[in-house]
N, C-alpha and C positions, 0 to 999 in steps of 0.2 A: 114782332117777336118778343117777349117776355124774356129776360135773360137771365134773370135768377128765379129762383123756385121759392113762391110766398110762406109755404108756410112747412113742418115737416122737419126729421132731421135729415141729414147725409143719408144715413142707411134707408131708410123710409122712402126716399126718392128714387134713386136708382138710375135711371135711365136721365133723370131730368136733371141732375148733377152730370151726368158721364158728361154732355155736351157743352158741360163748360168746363174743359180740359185747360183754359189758362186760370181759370179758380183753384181748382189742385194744385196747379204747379205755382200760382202764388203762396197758397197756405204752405207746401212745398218747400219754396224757396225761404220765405218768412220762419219758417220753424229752425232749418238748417244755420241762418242769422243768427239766430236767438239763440243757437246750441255753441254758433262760433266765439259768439261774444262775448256769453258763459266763460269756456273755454277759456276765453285767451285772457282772461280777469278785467271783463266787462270794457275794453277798448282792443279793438279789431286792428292789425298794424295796417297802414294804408294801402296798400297792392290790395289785398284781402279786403277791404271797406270799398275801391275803386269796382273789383271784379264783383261783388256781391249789388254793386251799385248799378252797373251796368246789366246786370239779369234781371232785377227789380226794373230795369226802364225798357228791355225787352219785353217781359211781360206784359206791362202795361200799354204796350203797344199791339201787340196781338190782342187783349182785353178789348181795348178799343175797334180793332176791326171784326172782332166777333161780337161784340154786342156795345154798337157805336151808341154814344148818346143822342138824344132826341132831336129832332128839325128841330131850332127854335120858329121857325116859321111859322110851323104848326100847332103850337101853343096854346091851349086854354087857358087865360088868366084865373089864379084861385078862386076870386070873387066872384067871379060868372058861373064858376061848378058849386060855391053857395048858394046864393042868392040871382035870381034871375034879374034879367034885365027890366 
C-alpha cells in the first residue's frame, strides 16, 4: 500500500488524501501548536506543551498502524536497484 500520494496537491487528490485521515489531523494538530505558541509569546506554559505533546505521540501512533513502515526483511539494498549484480 502506498501511503502518501506522489505527486499532486491536496485539492487535486481528493479521495487519496481522505485515507490518510491521521495526515490531516497531524497538519491539524501542528497548525493549532504554531497558533498556541504564537499566542502565548512564543513559550507554551507546560500543561499546555505536556497535552499538545501527548496528541502529537497519539497521532503518530495511529500514523504508524495505518501506514506502518517497511519489513526490513524485505529490503532491496540501493546498490543492487543501481547497478546489477
Amino acid at each position: 500500500m502506498q501511503c502518501a500520494p506522489s505527486q499532486g496537491t491536496d485539492a487535486s487528490l481528493g479521495a487519496g488524501w481522505a485515507a490518510l485521515g491521521w495526515a490531516k489531523n497531524m497538519e491539524q494538530l501542528l497548525r493549532t501548536i504554531s497558533q498556541a505558541v504564537d499566542d502565548a509569546g512564543n513559550a507554551l506554559p507546560p500543561d499546555d506543551a505536556r497535552d499538545y505533546r501527548k496528541s502529537y505521540k497519539a497521532l503518530l501512533k495511529k500514523a504508524e498502524v495505518e501506514c506502518p513502515p517497511p519489513d526490513p526483511l524485505i529490503r532491496v539494498p540501493l546498490i543492487r536497484l543501481i547497478r546489477p549484480p
